[in-house]
Backbone as JSON, one array per atom type, in Angstrom:
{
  "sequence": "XXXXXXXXXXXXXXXXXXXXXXXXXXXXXXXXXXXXXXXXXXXXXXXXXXXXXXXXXXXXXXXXXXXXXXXXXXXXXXXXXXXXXXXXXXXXXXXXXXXXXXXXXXXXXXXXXXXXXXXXXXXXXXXXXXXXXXXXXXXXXXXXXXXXXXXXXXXXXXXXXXXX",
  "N": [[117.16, -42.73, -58.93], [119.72, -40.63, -58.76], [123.16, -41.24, -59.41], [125.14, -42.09, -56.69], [123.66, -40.93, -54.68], [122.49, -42.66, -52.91], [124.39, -42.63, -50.99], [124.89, -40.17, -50.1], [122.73, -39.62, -49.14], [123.2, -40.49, -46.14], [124.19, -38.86, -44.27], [122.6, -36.7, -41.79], [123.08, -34.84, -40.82], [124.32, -31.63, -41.81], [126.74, -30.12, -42.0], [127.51, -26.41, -43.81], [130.04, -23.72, -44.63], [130.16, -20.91, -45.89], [131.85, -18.22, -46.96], [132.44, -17.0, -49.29], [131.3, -14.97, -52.25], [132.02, -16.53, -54.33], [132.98, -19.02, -53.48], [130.06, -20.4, -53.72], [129.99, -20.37, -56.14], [128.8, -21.86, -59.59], [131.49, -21.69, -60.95], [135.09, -21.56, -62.33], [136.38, -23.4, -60.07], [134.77, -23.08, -58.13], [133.4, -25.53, -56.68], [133.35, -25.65, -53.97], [131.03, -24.76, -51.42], [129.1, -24.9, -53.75], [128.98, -27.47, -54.72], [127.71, -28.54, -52.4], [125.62, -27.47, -51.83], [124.4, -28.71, -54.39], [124.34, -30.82, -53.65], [122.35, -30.86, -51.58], [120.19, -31.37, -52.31], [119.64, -34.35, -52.07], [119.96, -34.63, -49.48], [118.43, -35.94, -46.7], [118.3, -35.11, -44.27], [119.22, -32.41, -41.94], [120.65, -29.41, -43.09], [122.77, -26.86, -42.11], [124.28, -23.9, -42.69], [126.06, -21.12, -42.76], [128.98, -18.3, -41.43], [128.75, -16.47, -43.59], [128.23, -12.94, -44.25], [126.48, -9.93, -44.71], [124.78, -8.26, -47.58], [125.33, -8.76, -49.97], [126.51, -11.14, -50.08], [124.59, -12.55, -48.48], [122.43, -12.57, -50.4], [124.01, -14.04, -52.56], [123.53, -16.51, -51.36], [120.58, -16.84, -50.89], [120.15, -16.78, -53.99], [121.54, -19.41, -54.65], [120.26, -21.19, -52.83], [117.82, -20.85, -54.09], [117.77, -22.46, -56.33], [118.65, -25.32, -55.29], [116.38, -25.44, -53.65], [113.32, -24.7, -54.86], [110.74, -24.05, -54.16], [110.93, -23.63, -51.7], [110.91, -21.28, -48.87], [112.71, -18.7, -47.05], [112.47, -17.94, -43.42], [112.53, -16.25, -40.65], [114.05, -16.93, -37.86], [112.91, -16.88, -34.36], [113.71, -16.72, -31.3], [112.02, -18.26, -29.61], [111.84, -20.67, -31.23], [112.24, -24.03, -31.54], [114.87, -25.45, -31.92], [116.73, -23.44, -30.83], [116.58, -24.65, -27.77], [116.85, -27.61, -27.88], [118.73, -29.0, -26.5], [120.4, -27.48, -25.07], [119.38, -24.53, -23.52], [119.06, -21.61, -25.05], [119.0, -18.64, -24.31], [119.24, -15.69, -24.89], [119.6, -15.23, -28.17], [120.6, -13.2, -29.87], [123.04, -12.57, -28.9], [125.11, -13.8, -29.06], [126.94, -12.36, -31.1], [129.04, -11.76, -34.03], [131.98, -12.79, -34.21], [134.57, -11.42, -35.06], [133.58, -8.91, -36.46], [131.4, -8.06, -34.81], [128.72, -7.8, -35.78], [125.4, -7.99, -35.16], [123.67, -11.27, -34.75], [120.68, -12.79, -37.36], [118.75, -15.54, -37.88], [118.03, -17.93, -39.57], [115.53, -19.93, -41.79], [114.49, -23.04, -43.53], [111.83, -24.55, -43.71], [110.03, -28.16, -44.02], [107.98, -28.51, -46.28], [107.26, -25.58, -46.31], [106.29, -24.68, -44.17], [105.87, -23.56, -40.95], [105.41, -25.23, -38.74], [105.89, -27.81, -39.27], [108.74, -29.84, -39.66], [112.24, -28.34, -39.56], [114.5, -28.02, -41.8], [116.58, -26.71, -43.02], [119.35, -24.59, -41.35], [120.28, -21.33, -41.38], [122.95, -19.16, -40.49], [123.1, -15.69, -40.69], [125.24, -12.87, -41.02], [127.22, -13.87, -39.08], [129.68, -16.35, -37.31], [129.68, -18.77, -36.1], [131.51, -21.41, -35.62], [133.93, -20.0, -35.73], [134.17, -18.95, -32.85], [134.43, -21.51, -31.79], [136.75, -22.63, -33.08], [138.99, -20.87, -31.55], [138.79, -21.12, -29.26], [140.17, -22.19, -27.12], [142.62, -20.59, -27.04], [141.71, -18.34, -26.2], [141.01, -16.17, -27.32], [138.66, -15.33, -27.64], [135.55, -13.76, -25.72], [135.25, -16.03, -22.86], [132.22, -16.87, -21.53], [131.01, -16.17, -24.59], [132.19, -18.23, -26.08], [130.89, -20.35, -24.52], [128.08, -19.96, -25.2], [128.51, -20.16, -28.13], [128.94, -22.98, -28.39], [127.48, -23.71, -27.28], [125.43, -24.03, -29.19], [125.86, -24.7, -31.08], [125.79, -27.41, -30.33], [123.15, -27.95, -30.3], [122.4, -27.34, -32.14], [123.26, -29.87, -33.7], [122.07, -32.21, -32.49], [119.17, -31.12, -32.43], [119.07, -31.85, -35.06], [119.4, -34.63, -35.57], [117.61, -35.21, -34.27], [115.26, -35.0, -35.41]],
  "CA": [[118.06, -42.05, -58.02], [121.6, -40.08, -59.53], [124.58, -41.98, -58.89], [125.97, -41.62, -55.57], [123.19, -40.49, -53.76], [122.62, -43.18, -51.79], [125.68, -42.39, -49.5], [124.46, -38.81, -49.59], [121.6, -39.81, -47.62], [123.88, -40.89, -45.11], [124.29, -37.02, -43.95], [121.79, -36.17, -41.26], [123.59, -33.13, -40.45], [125.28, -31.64, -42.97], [127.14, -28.18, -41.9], [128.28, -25.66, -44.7], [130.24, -22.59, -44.12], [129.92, -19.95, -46.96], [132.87, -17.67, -47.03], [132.56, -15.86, -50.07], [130.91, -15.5, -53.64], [133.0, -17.53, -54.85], [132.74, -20.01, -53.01], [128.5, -20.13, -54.06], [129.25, -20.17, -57.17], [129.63, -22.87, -60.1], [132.14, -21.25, -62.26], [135.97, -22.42, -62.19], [136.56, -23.72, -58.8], [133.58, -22.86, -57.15], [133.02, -26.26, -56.58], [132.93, -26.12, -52.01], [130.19, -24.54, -51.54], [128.25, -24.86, -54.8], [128.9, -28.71, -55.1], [127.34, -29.08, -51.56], [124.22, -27.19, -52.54], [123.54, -29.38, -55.18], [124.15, -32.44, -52.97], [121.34, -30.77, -50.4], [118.74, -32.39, -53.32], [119.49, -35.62, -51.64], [120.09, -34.5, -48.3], [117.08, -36.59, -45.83], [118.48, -34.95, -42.68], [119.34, -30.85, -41.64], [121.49, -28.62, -43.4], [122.96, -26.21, -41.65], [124.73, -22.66, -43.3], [126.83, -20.38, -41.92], [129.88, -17.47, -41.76], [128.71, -15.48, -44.15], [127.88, -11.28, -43.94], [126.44, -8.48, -45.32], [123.94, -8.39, -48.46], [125.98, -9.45, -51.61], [126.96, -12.91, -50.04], [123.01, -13.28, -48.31], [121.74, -12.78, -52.08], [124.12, -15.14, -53.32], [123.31, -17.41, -50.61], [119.55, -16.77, -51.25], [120.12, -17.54, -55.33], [121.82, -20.88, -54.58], [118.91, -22.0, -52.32], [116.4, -21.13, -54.76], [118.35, -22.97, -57.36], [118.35, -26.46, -54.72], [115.02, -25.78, -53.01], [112.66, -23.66, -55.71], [109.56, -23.83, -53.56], [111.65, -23.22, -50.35], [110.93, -19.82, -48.29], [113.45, -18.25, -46.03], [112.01, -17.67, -42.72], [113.17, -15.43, -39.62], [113.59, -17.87, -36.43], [113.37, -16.1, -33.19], [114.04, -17.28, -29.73], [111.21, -19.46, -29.42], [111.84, -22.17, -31.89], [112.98, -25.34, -30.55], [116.41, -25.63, -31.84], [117.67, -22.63, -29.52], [116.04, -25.44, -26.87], [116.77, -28.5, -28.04], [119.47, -29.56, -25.3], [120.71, -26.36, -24.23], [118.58, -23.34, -23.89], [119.79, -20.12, -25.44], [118.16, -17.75, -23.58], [119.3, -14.84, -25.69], [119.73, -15.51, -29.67], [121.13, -12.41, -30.5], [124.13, -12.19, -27.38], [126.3, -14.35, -30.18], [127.38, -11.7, -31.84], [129.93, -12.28, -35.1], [133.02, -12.64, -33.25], [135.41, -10.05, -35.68], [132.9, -8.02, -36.46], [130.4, -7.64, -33.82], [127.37, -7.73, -36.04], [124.4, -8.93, -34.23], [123.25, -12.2, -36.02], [120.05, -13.27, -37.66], [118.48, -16.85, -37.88], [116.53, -17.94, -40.78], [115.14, -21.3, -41.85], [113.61, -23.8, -44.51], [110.82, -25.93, -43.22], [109.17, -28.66, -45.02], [106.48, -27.41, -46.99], [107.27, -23.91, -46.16], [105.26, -24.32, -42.97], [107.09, -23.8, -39.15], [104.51, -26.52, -37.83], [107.14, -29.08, -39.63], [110.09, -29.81, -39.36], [113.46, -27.52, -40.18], [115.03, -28.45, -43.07], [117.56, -25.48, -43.39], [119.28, -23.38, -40.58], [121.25, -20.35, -41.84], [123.39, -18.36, -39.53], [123.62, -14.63, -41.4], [125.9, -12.31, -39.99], [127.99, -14.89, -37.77], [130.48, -17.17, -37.45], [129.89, -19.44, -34.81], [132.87, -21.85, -35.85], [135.25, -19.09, -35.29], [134.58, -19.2, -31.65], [135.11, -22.72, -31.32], [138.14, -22.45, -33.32], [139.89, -20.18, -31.14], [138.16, -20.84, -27.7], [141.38, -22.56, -25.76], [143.45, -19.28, -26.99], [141.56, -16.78, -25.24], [140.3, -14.87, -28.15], [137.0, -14.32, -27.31], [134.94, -13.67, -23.94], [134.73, -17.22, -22.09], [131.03, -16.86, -22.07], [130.05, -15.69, -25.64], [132.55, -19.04, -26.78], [130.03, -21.3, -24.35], [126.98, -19.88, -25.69], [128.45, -20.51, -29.16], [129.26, -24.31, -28.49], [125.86, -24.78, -26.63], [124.37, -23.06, -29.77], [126.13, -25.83, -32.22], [125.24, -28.68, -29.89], [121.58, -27.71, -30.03], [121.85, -28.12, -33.99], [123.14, -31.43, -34.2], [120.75, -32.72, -31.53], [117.94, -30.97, -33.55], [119.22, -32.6, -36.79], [119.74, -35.82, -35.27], [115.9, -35.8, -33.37], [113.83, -34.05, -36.44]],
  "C": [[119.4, -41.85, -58.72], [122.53, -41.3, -58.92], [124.87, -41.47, -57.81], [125.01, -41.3, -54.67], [122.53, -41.33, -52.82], [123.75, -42.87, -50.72], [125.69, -41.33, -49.45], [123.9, -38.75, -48.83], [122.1, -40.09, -46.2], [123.96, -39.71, -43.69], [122.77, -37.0, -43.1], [122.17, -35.59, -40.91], [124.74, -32.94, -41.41], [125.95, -30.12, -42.85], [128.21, -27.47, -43.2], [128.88, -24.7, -44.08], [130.34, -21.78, -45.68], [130.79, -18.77, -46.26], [132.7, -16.24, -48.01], [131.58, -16.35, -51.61], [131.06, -16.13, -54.37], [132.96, -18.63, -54.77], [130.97, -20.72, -53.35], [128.25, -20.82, -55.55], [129.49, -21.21, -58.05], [130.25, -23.28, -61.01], [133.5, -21.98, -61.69], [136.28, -22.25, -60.22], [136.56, -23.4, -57.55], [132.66, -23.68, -56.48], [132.59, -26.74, -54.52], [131.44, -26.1, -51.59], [128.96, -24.88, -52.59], [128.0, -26.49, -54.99], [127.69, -29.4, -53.63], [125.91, -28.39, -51.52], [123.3, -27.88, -53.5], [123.34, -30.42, -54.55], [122.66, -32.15, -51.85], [120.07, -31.47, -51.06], [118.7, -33.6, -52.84], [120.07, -35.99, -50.17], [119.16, -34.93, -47.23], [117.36, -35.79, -44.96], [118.2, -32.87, -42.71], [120.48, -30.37, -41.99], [121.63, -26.87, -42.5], [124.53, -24.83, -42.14], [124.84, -21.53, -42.7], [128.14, -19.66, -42.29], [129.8, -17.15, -42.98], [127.97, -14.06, -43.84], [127.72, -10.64, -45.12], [125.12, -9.06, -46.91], [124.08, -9.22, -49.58], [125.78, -11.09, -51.13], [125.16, -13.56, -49.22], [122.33, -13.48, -50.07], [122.46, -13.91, -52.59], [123.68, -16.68, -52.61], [121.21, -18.1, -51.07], [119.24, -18.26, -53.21], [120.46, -18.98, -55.34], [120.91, -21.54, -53.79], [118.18, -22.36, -53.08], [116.71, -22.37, -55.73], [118.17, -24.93, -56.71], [116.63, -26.74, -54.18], [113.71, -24.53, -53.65], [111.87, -22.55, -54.7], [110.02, -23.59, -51.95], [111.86, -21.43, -49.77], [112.16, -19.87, -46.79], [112.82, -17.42, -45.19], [112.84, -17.46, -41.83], [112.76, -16.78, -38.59], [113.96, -17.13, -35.58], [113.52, -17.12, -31.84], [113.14, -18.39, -29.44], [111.01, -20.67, -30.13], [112.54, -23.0, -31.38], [114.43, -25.99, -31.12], [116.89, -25.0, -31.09], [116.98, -23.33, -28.12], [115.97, -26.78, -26.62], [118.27, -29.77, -26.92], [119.82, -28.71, -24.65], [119.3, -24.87, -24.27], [119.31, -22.04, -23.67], [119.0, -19.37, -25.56], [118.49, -16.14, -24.73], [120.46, -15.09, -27.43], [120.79, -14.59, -30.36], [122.83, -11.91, -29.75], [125.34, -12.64, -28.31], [126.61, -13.71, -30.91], [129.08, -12.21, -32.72], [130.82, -12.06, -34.24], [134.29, -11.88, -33.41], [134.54, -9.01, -35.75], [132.11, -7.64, -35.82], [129.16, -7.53, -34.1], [126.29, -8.66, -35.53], [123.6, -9.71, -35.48], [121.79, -12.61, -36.51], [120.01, -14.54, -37.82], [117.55, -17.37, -39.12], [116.84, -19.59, -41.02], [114.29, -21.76, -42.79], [112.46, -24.71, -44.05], [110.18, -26.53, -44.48], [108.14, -28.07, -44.99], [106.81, -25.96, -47.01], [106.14, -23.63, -44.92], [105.87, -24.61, -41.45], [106.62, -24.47, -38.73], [105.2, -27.56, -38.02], [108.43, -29.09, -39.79], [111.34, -29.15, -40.65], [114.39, -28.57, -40.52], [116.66, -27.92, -43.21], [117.7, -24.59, -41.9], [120.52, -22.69, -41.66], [121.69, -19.25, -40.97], [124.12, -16.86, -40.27], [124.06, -13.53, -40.4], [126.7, -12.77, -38.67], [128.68, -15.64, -38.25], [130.6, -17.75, -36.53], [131.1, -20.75, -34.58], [134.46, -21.21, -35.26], [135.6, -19.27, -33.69], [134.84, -20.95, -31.07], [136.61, -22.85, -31.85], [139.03, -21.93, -32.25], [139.61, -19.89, -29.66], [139.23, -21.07, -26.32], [142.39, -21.67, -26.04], [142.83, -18.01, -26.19], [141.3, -15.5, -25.99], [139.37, -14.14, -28.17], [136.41, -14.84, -26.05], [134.69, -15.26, -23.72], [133.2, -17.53, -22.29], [130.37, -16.92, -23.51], [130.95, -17.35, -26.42], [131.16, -20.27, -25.8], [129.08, -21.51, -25.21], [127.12, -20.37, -27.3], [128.56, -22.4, -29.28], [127.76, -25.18, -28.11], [125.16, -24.47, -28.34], [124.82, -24.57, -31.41], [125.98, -27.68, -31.71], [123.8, -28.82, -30.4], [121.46, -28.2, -31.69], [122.06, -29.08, -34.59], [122.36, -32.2, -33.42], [119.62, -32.25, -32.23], [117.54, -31.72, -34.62], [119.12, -34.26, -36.53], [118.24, -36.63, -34.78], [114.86, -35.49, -34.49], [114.09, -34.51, -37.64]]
}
């Protein structure tokens, strides 16, 4: 076992946010992101990846997966997987729309093995920023509702991570 990674294991939920290419990558001080990718090699619990948009930053997001999890496929989760159910139920998946931009979000996921019968490994929230609305929920920035649905929607994934 590397140095240190006993108190990596510690992490049964481990939330990233991915920002920018930059952040991905592990040239000069690209170390946020990129350092916590390599730590997912000794991650036991559920990583969970998020606020990033658009193609460039999914590809780089993509490349740094492959790079932690080779044999790891990125799979579409729709409404019926049991994290959007796992204390709250989020009846509509897609209603969370990015909260600057309005792009309606995708869900994708790592399971062990590469098989949805076992347990999620990896969530990735593309096209969203569900942080944002908790950030800025007691200002009145965004609709009352769409900040619940985002808080029920980040309960549900540490209760997931915490039961699976």
């Amino acid at each position: 076992m590397a140095e240190g990674a006993a108190d990596r294991r510690q992490f049964e939920c481990l939330p990233v946010t991915c920002h920018s290419e930059d952040e991905t990558e592990d040239d000069a001080g690209g170390e946020a992101t990129g350092g916590i990718v390599k730590n997912l090699r000794w991650c036991v619990g559920f990583a969970i990846f998020e606020d990033f948009d658009g193609p460039e930053q999914w590809s780089v997001f993509e490349a740094q997966m492959r790079r932690v999890l080779p044999e790891g496929r990125l799979a579409r989760l729709d409404k019926t997987h049991a994290i959007f159910d796992s204390f709250f139920r989020i009846k509509d998946i897609d209603a969370i729309l990015h909260p600057m931009y309005g792009l309606r979000p995708s869900y994708y996921g790592i399971f062990e093995g590469n098989d949805p019968s076992r347990r999620l490994m990896v969530v990735a929230n593309f096209d969203n920023d569900v942080p944002e609305y908790w950030e800025w929920s007691g200002q009145g920035m965004f609709a009352f509702d769409a900040s619940n649905e985002a808080y029920k929607l980040g309960v549900n994934y540490v209760i997931y991570g915490m039961t699976h």
